[in-house]
Kinemage of the C-alpha trace (Angstrom):
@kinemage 1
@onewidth
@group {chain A} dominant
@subgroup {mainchain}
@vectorlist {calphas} color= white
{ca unk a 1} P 45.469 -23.930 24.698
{ca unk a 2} L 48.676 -22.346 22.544
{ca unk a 3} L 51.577 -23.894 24.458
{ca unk a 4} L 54.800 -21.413 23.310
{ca unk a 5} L 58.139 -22.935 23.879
{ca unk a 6} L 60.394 -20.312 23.680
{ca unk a 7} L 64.123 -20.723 22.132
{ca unk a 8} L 65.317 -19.965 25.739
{ca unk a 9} L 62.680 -22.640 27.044
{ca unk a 10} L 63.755 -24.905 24.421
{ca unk a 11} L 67.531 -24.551 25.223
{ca unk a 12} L 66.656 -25.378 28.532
{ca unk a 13} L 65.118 -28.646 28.105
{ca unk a 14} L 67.732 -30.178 25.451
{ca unk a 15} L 70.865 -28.737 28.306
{ca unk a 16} L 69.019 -30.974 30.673
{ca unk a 17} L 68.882 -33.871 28.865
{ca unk a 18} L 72.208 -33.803 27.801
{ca unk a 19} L 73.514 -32.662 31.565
{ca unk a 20} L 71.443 -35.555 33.311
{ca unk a 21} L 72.198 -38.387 30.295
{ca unk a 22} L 75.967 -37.448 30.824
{ca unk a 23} L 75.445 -38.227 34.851
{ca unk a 24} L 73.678 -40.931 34.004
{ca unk a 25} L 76.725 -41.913 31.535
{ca unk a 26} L 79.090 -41.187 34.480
{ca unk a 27} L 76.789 -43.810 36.898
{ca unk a 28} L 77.414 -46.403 34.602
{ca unk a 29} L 81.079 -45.981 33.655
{ca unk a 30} L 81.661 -45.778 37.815
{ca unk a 31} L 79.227 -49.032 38.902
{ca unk a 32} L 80.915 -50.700 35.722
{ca unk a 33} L 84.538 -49.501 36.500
{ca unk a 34} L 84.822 -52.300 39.556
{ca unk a 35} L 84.903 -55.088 36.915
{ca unk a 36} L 87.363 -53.089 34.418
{ca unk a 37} L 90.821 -54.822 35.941
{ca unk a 38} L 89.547 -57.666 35.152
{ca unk a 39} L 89.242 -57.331 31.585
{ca unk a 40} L 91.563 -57.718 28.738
{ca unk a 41} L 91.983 -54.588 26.137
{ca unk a 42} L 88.954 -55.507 23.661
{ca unk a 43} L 86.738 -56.358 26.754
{ca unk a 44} L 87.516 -52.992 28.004
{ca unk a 45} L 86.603 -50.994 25.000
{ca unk a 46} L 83.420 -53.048 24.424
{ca unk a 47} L 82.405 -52.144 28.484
{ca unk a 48} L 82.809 -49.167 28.264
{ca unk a 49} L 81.094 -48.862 24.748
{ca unk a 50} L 77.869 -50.052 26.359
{ca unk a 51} L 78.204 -47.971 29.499
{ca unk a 52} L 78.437 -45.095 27.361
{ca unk a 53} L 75.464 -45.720 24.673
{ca unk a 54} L 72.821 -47.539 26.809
{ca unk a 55} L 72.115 -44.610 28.405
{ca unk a 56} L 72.725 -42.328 25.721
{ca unk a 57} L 70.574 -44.025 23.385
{ca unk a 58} L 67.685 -45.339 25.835
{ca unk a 59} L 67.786 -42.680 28.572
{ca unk a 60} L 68.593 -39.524 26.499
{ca unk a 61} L 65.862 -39.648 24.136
{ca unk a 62} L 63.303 -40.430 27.288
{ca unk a 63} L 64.809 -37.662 29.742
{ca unk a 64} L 64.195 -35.224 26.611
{ca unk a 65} L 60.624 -36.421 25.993
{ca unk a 66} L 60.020 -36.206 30.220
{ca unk a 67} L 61.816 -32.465 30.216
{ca unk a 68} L 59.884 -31.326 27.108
{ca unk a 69} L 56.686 -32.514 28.943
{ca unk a 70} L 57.374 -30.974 32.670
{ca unk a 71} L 58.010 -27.855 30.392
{ca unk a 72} L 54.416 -28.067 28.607
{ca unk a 73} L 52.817 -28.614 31.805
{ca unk a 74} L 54.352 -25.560 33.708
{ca unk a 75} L 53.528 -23.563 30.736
{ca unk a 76} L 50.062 -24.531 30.657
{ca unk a 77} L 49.941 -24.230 34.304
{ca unk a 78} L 50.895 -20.856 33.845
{ca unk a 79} L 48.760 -19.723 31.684
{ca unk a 80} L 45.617 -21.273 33.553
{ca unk a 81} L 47.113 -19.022 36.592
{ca unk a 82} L 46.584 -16.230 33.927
{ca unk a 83} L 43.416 -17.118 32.533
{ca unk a 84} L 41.701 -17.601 36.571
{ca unk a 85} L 43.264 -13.800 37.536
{ca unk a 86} L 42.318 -12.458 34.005
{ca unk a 87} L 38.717 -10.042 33.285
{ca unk a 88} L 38.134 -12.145 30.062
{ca unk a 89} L 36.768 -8.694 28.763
{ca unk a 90} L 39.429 -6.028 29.965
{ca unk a 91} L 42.664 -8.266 30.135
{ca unk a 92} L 43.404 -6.227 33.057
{ca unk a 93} L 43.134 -8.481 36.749
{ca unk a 94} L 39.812 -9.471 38.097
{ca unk a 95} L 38.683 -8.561 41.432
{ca unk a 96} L 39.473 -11.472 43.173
{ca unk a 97} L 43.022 -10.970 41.761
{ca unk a 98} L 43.434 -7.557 42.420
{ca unk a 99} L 42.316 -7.813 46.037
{ca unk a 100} L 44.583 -10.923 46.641
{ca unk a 101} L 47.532 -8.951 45.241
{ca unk a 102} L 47.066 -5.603 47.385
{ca unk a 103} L 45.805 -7.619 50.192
{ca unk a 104} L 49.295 -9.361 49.988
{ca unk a 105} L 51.383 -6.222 49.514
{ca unk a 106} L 49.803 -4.510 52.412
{ca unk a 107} L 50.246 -7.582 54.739
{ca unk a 108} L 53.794 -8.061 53.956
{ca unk a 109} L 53.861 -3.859 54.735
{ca unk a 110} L 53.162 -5.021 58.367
{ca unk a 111} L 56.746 -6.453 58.603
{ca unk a 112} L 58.518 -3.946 56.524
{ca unk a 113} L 58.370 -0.188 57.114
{ca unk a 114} L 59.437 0.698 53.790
{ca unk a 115} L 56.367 -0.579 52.075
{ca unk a 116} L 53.792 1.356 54.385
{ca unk a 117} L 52.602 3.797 51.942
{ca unk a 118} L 50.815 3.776 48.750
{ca unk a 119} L 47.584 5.118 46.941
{ca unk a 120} L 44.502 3.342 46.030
{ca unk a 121} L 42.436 4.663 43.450
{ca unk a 122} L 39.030 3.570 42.177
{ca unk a 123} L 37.847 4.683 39.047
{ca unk a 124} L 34.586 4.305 37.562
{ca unk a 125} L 32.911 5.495 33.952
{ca unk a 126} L 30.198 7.709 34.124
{ca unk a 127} L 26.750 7.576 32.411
{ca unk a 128} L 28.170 4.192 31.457
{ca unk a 129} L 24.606 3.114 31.460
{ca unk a 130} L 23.497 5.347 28.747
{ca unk a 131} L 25.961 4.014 26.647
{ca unk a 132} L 24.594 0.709 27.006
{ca unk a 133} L 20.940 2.069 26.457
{ca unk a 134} L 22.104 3.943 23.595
{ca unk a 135} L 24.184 2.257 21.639
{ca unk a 136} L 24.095 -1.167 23.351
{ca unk a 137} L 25.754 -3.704 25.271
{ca unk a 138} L 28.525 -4.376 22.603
{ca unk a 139} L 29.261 -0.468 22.323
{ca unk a 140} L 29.609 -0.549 26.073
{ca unk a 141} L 32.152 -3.498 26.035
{ca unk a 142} L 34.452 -1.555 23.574
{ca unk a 143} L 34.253 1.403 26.058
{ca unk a 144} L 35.210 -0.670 29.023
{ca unk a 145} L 38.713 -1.750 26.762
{ca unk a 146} L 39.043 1.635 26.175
{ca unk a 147} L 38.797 2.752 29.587
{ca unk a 148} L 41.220 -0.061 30.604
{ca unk a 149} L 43.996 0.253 28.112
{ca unk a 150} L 44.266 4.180 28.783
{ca unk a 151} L 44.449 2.967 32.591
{ca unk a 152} L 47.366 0.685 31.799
{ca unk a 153} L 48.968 3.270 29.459
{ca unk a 154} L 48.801 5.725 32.474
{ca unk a 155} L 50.817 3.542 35.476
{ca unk a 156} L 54.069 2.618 36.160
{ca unk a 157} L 55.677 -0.753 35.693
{ca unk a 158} L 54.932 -1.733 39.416
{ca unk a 159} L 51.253 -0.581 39.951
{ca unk a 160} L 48.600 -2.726 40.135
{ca unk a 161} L 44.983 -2.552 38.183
{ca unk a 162} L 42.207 -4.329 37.977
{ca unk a 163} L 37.876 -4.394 37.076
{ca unk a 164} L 36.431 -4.940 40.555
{ca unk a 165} L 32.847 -3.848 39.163
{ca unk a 166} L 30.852 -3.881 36.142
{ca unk a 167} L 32.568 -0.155 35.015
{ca unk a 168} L 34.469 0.011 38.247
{ca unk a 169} L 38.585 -0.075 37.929
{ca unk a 170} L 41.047 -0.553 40.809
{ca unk a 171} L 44.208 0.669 40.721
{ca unk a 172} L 46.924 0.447 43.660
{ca unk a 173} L 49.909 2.334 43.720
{ca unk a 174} L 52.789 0.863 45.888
{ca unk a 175} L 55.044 3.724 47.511
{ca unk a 176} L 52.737 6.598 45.990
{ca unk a 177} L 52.192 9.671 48.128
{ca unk a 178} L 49.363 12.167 47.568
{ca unk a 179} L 50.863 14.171 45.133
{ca unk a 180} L 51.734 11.726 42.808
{ca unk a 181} L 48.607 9.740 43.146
{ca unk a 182} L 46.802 12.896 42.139
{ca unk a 183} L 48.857 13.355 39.017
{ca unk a 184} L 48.474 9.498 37.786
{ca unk a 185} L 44.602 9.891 38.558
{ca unk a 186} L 44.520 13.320 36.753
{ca unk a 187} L 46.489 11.388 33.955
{ca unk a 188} L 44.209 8.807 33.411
{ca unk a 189} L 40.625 10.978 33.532
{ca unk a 190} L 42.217 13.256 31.178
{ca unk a 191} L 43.330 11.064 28.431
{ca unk a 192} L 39.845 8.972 28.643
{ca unk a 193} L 37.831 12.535 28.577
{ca unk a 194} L 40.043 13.455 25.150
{ca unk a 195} L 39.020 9.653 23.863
{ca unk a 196} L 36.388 9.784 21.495
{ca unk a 197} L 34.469 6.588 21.266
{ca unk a 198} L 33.090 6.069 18.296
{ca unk a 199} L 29.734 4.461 18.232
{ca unk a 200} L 27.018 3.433 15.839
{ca unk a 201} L 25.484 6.893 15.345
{ca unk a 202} L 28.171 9.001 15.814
{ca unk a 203} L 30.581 10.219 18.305
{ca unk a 204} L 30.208 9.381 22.179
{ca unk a 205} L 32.036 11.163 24.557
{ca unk a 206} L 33.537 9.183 27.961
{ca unk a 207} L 34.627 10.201 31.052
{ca unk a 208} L 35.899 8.318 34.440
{ca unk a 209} L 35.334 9.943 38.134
{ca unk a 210} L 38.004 9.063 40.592
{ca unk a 211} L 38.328 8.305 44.242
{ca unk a 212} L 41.263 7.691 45.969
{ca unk a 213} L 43.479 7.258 48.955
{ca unk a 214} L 46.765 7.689 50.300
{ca unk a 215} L 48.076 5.831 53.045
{ca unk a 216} L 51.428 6.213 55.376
{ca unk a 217} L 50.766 3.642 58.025
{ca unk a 218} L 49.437 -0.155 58.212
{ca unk a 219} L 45.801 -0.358 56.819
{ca unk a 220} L 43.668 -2.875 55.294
{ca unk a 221} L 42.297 -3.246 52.050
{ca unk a 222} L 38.423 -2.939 53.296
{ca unk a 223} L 39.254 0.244 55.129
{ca unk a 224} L 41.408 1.823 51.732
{ca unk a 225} L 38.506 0.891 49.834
{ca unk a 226} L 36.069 1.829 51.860
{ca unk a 227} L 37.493 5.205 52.225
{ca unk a 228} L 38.482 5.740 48.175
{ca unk a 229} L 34.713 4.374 47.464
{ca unk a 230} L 33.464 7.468 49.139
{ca unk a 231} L 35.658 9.851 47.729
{ca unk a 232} L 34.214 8.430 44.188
{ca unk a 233} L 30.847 9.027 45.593
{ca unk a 234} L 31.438 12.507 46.395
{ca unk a 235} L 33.134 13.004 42.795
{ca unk a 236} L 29.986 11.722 41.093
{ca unk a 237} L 28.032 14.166 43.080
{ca unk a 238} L 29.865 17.216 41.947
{ca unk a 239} L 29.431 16.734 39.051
{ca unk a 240} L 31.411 13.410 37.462
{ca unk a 241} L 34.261 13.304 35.782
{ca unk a 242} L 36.888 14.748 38.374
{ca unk a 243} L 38.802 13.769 41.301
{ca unk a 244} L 38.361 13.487 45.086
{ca unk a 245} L 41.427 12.376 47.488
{ca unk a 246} L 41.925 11.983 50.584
{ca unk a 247} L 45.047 11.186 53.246
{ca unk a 248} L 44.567 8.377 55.935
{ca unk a 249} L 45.322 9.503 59.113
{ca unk a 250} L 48.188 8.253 60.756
């Protein structure tokens, strides 16, 4: 695993060293300053000479090597947190990540009013199985990162998306009322139905249907999902690649 110590990380780790060596320094010179009367000038000098470098020479260069290790380990920590919420194929959160995070946001909507309303849309890519049959299973990986970098490229900085199928996306929209929802889901099917994928024998054409939900009140995720899943239904029925939303009663 690539462990990247940043300059800011970096600076971090060598002000901590040099902050906790100097209270260490500071220990010394205090437990040591109780025998300092009783010294003559050169006595003095030499004391405090050896309160100063013992620690600066033994416990500097081990409180660096400690700090720059803590740091490697919350790095790689980190990233491991990253990895484990991560599709390995999409980048974008798995499902078990994405329903943690909106399964979070809506609890913590229980306690605070503000944060009772949202959108939840799920998006999924149609005839996604003829691309596989067609053109294969490697063709139809490239067309899932398609599909999920023109999702990104579509949200704000504070929504939420994630693969919660096989060619399924979820994407949550904190504070989002109807309107808008419909113009971020119109957004993204648009600019994947003007992608053209190329394949091995030519051109292929994709498209996403949509299914949302918009909710004002306290909900839970099963019930948004539930409830955006058959809006997505009824889009593939009338004919894929379109919209279907609905409002949750209050």
């Amino acid at each position: 695993m690539k462990i990247d110590l940043s300059p800011t990380g970096s600076a971090r780790v060598y002000l901590g060293t040099v902050a906790i060596t100097a209270v260490c320094i500071a220990i010394s010179l205090f437990v040591d300053s109780f025998n300092f009367e009783n010294l003559d000038a050169q006595e003095l000098r030499r004391s405090v000479t050896v309160d100063i470098l013992l620690p600066l020479c033994l416990a500097g260069p081990l409180l660096f090597l400690l700090l720059r290790k803590v740091q490697q380990l919350a790095i790689s920590h980190r990233e491991l947190s990253v990895i484990a919420s991560t599709d390995s194929l999409t980048a974008v959160l798995n499902r078990g990540a994405f329903t943690l995070l909106v399964e979070s946001y809506l609890q913590e909507a229980t306690q605070q009013t503000a944060l009772r309303s949202g959108s939840l849309l799920v998006i999924d890519a149609d005839h996604f199985k003829t691309i596989n049959d067609r053109f294969g299973h490697q063709a139809g990986d490239k067309a899932l990162k398609i599909i999920a970098s023109t999702i990104r490229g579509a949200l704000r900085k504070a929504d939420i998306v994630g693969r919660i199928g096989g060619e399924e996306f979820g994407v949550f929209l904190p504070g989002a009322l109807e309107g808008e929802a419909v113009e971020v889901a119109e957004r993204i099917r648009k600019a994947i139905d003007e992608t053209i994928f190329p394949a091995l024998n030519g051109g292929c054409e994709l498209s996403v249907s949509v299914g949302g939900v918009t909710f004002g009140r306290n909900v839970s995720y099963d019930e948004l999902f539930s409830l955006a899943d058959e809006r997505l239904y009824e889009a593939k029925a009338r004919g894929r690649n379109r919209i279907r939303m609905t409002q949750l009663a209050a």
